[in-house]
C-alpha positions as CSV (number, residue, x, y, z in Angstrom):
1,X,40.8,2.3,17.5
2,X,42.9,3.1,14.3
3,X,43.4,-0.4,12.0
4,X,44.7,-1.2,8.8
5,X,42.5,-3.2,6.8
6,X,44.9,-6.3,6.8
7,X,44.4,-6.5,10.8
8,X,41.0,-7.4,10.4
9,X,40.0,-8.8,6.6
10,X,41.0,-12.4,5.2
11,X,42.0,-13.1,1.2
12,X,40.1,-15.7,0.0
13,X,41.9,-17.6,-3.2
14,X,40.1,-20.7,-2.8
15,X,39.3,-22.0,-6.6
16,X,36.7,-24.1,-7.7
17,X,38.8,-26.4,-9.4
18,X,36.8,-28.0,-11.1
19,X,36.4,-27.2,-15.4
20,X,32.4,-27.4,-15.4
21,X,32.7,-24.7,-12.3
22,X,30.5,-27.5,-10.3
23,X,27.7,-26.0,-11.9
24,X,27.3,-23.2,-9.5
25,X,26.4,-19.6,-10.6
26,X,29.3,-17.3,-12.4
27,X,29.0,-13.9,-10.5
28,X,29.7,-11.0,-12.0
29,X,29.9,-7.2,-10.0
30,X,28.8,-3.7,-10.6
31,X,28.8,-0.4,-8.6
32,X,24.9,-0.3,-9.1
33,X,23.7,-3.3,-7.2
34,X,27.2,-5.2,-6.5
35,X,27.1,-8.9,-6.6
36,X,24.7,-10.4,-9.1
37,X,23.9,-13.6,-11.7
38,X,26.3,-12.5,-14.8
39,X,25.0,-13.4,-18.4
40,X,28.4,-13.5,-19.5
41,X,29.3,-16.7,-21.9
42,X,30.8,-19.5,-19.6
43,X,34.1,-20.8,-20.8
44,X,34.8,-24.5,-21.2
45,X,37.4,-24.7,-18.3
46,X,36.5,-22.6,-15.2
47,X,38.3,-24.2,-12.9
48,X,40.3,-21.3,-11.8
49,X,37.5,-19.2,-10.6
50,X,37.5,-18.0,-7.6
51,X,34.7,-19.5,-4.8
52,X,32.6,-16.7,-3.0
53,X,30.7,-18.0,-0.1
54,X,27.6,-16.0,1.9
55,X,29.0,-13.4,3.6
56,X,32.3,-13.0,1.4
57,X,33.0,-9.5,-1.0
58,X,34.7,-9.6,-4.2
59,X,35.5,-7.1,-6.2
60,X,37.9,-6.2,-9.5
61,X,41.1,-4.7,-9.1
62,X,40.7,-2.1,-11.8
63,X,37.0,-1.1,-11.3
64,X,37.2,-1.0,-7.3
65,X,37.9,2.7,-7.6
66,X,34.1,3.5,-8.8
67,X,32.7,1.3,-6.6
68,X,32.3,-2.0,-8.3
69,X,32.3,-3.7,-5.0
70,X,30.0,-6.3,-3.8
71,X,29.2,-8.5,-0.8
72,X,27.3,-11.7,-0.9
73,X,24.0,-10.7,1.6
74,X,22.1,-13.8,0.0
75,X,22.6,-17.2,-0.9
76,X,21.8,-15.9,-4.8
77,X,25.2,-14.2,-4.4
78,X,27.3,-18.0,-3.9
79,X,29.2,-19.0,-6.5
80,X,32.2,-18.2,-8.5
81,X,34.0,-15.7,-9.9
82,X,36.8,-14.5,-12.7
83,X,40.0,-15.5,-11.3
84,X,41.2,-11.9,-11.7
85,X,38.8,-10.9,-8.8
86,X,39.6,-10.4,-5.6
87,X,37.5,-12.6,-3.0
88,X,38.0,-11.5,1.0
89,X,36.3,-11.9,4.2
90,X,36.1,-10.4,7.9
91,X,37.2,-10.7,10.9
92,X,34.6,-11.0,13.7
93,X,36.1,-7.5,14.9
94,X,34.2,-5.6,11.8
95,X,30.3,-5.7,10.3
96,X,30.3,-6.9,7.1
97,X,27.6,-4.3,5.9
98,X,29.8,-1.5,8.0
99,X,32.5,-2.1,6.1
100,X,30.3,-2.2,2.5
101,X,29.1,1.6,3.4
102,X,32.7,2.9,4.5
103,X,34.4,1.2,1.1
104,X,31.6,2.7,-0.8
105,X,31.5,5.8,0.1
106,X,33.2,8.8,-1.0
107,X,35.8,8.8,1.3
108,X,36.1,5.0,0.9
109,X,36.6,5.7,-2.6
110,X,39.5,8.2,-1.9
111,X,41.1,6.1,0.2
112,X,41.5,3.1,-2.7
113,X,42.5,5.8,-5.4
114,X,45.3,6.6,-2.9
115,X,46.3,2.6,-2.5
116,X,46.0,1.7,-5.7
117,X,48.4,1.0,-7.5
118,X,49.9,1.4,-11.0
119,X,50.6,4.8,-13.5
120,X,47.9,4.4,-16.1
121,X,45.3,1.9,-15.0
122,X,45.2,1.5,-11.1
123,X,44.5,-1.7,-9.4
124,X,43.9,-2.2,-5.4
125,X,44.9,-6.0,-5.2
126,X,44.4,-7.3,-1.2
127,X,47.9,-6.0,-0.7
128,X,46.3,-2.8,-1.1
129,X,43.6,-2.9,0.1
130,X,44.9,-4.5,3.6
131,X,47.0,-1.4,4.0
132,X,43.8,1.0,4.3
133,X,43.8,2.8,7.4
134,X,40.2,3.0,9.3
135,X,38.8,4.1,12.7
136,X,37.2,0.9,14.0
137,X,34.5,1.5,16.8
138,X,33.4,-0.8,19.2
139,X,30.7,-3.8,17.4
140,X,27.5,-2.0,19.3
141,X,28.8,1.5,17.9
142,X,28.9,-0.5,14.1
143,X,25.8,-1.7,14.4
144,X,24.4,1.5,15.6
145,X,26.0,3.1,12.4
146,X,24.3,0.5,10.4
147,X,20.5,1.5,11.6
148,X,21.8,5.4,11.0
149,X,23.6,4.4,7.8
150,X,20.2,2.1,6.4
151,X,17.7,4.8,7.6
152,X,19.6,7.4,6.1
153,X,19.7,5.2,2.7
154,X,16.1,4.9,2.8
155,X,15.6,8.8,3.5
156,X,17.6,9.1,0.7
157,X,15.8,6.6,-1.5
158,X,12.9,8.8,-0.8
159,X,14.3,12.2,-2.0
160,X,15.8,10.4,-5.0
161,X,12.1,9.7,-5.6
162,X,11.1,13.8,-4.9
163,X,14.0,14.9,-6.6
164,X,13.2,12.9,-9.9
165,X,9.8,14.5,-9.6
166,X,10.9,18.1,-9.1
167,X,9.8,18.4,-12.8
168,X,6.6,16.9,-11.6
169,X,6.4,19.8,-9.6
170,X,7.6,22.5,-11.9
171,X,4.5,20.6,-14.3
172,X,2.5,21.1,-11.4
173,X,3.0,25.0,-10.9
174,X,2.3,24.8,-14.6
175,X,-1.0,23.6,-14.0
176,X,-1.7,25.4,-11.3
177,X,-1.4,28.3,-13.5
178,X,-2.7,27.2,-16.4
179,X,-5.9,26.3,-14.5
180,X,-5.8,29.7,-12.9
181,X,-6.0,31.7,-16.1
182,X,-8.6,29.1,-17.6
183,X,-10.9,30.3,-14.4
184,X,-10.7,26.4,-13.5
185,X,-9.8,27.4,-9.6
186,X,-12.3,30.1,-9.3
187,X,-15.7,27.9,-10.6
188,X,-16.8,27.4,-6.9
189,X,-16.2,31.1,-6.5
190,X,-18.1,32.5,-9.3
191,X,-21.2,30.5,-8.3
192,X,-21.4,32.0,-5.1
193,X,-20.6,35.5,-6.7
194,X,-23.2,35.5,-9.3
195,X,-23.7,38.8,-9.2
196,X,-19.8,40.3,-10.0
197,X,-19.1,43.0,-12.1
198,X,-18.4,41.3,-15.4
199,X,-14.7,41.3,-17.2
200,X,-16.6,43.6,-20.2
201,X,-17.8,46.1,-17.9
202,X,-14.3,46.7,-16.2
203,X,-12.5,46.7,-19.2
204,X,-14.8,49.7,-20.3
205,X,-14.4,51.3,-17.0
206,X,-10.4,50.8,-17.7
207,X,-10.7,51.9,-20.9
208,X,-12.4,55.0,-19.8
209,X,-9.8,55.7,-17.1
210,X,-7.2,55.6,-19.6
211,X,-8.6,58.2,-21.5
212,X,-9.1,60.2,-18.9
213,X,-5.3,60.2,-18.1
214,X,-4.3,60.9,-21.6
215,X,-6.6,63.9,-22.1
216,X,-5.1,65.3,-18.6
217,X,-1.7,65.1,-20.1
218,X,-0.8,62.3,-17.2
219,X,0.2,59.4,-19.6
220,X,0.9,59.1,-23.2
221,X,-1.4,58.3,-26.2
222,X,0.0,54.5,-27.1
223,X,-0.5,53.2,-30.9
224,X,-4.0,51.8,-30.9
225,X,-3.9,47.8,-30.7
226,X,-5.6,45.8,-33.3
227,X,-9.5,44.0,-32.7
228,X,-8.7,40.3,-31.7
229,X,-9.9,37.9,-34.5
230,X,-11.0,34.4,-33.8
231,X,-8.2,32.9,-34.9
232,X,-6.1,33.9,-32.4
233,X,-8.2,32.7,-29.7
234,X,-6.7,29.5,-28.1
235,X,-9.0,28.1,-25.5
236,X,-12.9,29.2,-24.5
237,X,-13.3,31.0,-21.2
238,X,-15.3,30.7,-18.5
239,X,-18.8,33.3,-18.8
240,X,-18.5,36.7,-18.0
241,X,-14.5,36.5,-19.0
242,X,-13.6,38.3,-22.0
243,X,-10.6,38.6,-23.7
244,X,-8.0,41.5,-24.5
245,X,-4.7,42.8,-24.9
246,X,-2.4,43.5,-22.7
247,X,-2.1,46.7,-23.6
248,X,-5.4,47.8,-22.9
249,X,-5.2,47.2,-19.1
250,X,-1.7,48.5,-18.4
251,X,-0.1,51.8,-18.2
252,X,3.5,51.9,-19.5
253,X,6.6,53.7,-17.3
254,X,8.0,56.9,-17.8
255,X,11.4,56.9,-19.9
256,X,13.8,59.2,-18.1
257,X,17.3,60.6,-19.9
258,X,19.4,60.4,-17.2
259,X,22.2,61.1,-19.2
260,X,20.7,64.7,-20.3
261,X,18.8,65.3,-16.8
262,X,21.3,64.3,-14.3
263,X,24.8,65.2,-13.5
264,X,27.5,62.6,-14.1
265,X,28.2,62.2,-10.9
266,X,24.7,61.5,-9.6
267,X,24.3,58.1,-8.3
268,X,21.8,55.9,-9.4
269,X,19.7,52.7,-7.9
270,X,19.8,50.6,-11.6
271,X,17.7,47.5,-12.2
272,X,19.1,45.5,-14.9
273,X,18.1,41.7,-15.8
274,X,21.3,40.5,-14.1
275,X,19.3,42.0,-10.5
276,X,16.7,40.2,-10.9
277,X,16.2,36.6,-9.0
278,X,14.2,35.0,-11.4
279,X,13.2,31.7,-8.9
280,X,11.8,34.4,-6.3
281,X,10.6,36.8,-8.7
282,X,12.4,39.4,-6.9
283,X,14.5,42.5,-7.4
284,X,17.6,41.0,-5.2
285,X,19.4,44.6,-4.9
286,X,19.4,47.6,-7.3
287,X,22.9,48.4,-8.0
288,X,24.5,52.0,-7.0
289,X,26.3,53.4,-9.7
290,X,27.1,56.8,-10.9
291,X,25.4,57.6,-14.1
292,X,28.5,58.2,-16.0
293,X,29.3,54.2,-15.3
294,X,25.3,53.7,-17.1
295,X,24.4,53.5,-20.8
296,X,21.4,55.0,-22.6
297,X,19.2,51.3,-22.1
298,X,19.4,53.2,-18.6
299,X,15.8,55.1,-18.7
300,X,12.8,53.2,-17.4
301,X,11.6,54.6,-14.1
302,X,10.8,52.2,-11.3
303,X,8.0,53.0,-8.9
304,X,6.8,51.1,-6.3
305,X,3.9,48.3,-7.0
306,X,5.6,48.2,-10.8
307,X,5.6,45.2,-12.5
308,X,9.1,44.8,-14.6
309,X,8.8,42.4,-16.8
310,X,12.0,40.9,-19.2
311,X,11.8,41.1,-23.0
312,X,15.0,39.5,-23.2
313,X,14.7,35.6,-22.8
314,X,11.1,35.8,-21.8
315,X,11.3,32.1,-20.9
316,X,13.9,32.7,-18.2
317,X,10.9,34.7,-16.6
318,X,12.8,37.5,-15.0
319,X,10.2,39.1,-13.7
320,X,9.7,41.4,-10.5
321,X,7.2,43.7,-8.9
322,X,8.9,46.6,-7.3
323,X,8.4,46.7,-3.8
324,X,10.1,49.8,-2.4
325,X,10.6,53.7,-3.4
326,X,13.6,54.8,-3.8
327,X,15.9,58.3,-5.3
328,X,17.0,58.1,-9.1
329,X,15.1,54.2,-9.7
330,X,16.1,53.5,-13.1
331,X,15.6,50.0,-15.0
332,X,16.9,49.1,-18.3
333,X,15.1,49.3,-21.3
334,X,15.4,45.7,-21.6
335,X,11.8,45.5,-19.3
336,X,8.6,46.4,-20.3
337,X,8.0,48.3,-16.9
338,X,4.1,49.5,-16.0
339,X,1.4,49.5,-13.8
340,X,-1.6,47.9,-14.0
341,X,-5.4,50.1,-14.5
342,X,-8.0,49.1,-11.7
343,X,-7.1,45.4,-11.9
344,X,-4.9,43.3,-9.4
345,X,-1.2,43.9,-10.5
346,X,-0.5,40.0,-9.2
347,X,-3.1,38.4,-11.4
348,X,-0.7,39.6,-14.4
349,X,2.0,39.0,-12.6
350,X,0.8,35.4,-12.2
351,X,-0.6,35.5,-15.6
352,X,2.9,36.2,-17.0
353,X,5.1,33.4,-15.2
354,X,2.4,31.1,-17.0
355,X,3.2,28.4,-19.8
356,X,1.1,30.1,-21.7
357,X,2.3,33.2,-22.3
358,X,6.2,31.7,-21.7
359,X,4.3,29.7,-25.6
360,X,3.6,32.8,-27.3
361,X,6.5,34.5,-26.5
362,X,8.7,31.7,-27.5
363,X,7.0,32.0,-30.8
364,X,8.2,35.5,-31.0
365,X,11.2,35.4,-30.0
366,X,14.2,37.0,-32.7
367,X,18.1,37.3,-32.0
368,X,20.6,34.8,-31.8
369,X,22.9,36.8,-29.0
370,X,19.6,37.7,-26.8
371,X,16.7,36.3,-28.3
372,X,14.0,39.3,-27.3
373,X,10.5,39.7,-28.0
374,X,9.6,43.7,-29.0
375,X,7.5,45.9,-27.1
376,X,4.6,46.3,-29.8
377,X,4.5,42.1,-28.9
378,X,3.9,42.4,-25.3
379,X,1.6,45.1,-25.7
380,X,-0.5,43.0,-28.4
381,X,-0.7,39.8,-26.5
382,X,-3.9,38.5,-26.1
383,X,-4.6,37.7,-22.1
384,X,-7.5,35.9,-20.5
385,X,-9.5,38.5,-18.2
386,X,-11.8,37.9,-15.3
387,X,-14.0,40.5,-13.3
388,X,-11.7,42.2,-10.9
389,X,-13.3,40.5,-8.2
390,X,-11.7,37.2,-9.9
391,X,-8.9,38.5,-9.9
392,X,-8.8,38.8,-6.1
393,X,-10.2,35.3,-5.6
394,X,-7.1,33.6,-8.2
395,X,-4.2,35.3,-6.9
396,X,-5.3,34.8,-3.2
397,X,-5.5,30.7,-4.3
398,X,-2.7,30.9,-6.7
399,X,-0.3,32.2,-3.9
400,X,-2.2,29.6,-1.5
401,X,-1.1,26.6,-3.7
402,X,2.3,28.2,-4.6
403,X,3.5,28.7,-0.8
404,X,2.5,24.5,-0.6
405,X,4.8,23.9,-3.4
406,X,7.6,26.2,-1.8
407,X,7.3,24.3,1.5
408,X,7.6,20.8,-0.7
409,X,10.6,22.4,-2.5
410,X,12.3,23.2,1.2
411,X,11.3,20.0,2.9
412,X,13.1,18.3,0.2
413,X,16.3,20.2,0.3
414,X,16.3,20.1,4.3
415,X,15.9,16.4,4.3
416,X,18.6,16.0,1.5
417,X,20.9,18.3,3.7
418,X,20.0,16.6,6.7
419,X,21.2,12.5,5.2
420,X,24.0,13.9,3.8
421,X,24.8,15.6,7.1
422,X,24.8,12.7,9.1
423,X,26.2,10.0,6.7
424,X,29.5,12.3,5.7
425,X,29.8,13.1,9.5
426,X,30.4,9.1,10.2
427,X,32.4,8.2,7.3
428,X,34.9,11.4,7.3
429,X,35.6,10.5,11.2
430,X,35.8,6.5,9.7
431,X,39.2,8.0,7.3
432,X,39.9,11.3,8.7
433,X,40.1,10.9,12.7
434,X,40.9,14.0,14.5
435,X,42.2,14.4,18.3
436,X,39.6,14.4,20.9
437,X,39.3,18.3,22.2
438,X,39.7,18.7,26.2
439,X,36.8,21.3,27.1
440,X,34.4,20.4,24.5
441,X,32.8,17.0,22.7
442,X,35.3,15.7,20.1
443,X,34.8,15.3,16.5
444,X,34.4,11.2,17.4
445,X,31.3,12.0,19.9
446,X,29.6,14.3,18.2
447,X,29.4,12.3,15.0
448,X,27.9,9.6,18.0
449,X,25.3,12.0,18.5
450,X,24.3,12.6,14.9
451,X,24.3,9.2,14.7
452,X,22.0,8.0,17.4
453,X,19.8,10.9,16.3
454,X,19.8,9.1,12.9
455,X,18.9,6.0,15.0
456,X,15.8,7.1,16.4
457,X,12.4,5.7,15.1
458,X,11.8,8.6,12.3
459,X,14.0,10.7,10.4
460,X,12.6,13.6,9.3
């Protein structure tokens, strides 16, 4: 049943009449938490203050439209109010608390901009407000709404709650990657692998294979990196770790001139920073272009199990591992693009979304436009370095804890979607009733459904 407000609410202009205000409570109201004790200075005659009784609203004119609304649940909330207020109560046709969630809501709040009245400051006196249109269901429907409405709220209370610690659990990634690189996950493991290879040992091995590949012509001789002195050492590691640079373990990409190699016309699958999803970590889609349409940053080859890594904004940790082959794979010369020497590519990957390194770099950063860090500096970072089996045993936990997190993340977002799925479906039917369809359930019933879904013991 459509209604206008004024069917069904009552003004309420009954004044105290009496200067001292009979010594009840002046009541003031807020969109935060509505009706409530005000600390405002009492003036010496208050005898045209308005009486609100349990079970009354109130509300002022000009500040209606954000929500300053409130309705007296408890006796705390009897007293009196500024004159200037607006004091109403309901019929028995309408819920009180109903009719507090439909004037506060969104659409509640659209429907008093549109009512108000006045060209620079709007104000909803009870004229106005008595001319609102709603949709008023039956009393059982209303209360239904309200179980729906109040579960819904406390749903919602709780991802408030989640969402103000999503930086608790961007801290806790942090940890659980600090931790990794500090060998802090892996202590149980190293005690029942006494007997792995130590870091010093593969890094000789690595170090040997490297040669090897240079004196067979298969990779260039790099600029030797200097010793690392004590003073750049931040934190001890665990025994058998060592540290080095990164340098030492990886082995950079090919440059290719495209330009001089290729015909103009010759298409090319380009990585650049903007193809990169940087909260996956994940190459989204190269883009085809001809390589006429590419400039000369155009030259790092891709290859798959690469790790590209951003040396522009570091921080914003655009960073991928290439997971596919393809024809003409070309990144920008904005990445420092490699592969990694008889280690686990993920442990650096891992190792290079850390805080850690994310510190150093921001330390080195230079530009104003595109603040980068140089590709002598990635090479010469200093990096925490476990046995290769280690390496194995921290990414497999590392990715273990990470995919909890991810869960947490969409369990959060679902539930949000979900309360704000079922409360707009309500209040939107409440202002914005539609014709019920023939063949199929209308709008009205299947906001009833979502409703009583809402209703049942648990929301999840």
């Amino acid at each position: 049943m459509k209604v206008k407000l004024g069917f069904i609410l009552f003004e309420q202009k009954k004044t105290i009449n009496k200067p001292d205000g009979d010594n009840l409570d002046l009541i003031g109201v807020s969109n935060d938490i509505g009706l409530h004790i005000s600390r405002a200075q009492r003036i010496a005659d208050l005898s045209r203050y308005k009486l609100i009784k349990k079970g009354w609203f109130a509300y002022n004119p000009m500040r209606v439209n954000v929500g300053s609304i409130g309705y007296a649940f408890e006796d705390e909330h009897i007293g009196i109010v500024s004159p200037d207020y607006v004091v109403f109560s309901c019929s028995d046709k309408i819920i009180p608390e109903y009719l507090l969630y439909l004037l506060k809501s969104d659409e509640g709040i659209e429907a008093i901009e549109k009512n108000a009245s006045g060209a620079v400051r709007k104000r909803l006196y009870f004229s106005n407000l008595a001319n609102i249109e709603i949709v008023l269901p039956s009393l059982d429907t209303q209360k239904k709404r309200l179980i729906a409405f109040n579960k819904i709220q406390n749903l919602g209370r709780e991802i408030d709650l989640q969402t103000s610690n999503e930086s608790l659990l961007s801290q806790l990634k942090k940890s659980i990657l600090q931790e990794a690189i500090q060998g802090k996950l892996t202590e149980d493991w190293r005690k029942l692998h006494p007997d792995a290879e130590s870091a010093s040992e593969l890094l000789k091995r690595i170090k040997a294979e490297k040669a090897k590949l240079i004196k067979e012509g298969k990779i260039k001789k790099e600029k030797p990196l200097p010793p690392i002195s004590e003073n750049e050492i931040p934190f001890e590691l665990p025994e058998g770790w060592v540290w080095c640079r990164l340098g030492e373990i990886i082995m950079a990409s090919e440059n290719f001139n495209i330009h001089n190699e290729l015909a103009s016309s010759e298409l090319i699958n380009y990585v650049d920073i903007d193809a990169i999803d940087n909260k996956r970590q994940k190459i989204r889609e190269p883009k085809l272009l001809p390589v006429n349409q590419l400039s000369s940053r155009a030259r790092r080859v891709l290859k798959k199990g690469n790790i590209m890594y951003s040396l522009v904004r570091p921080y914003l940790h655009n960073l991928a591992i290439v997971e596919d082959d393809r024809d003409n794979y070309i990144g920008s010369t904005g990445f420092a693009v490699f592969d990694c020497l008889i280690i686990e590519n993920k442990f650096v990957f891992w190792l290079l979304l850390s805080k850690y390194i994310e510190d150093i770099y921001m330390g080195f950063m230079d530009g104003f436009n595109s603040p980068s860090i140089t590709n002598d500096q990635f090479r010469s970072t200093i990096i925490p370095f476990p046995s290769l089996e280690e390496q194995k045993a921290i990414v497999q936990k590392v990715e273990s804890l990470m995919e909890k997190c991810r869960t947490l993340e969409t369990e959060i977002a679902q539930s949000e979607q979900h309360a704000q799925m079922l409360m707009q479906a309500v209040l939107k039917e409440a202002f914005e009733p539609k014709p019920k369809e023939t063949n199929s359930a209308s709008p009205a019933y299947q906001t009833e459904d979502a409703m009583n879904l809402a209703a049942e013991p648990e929301v999840k």
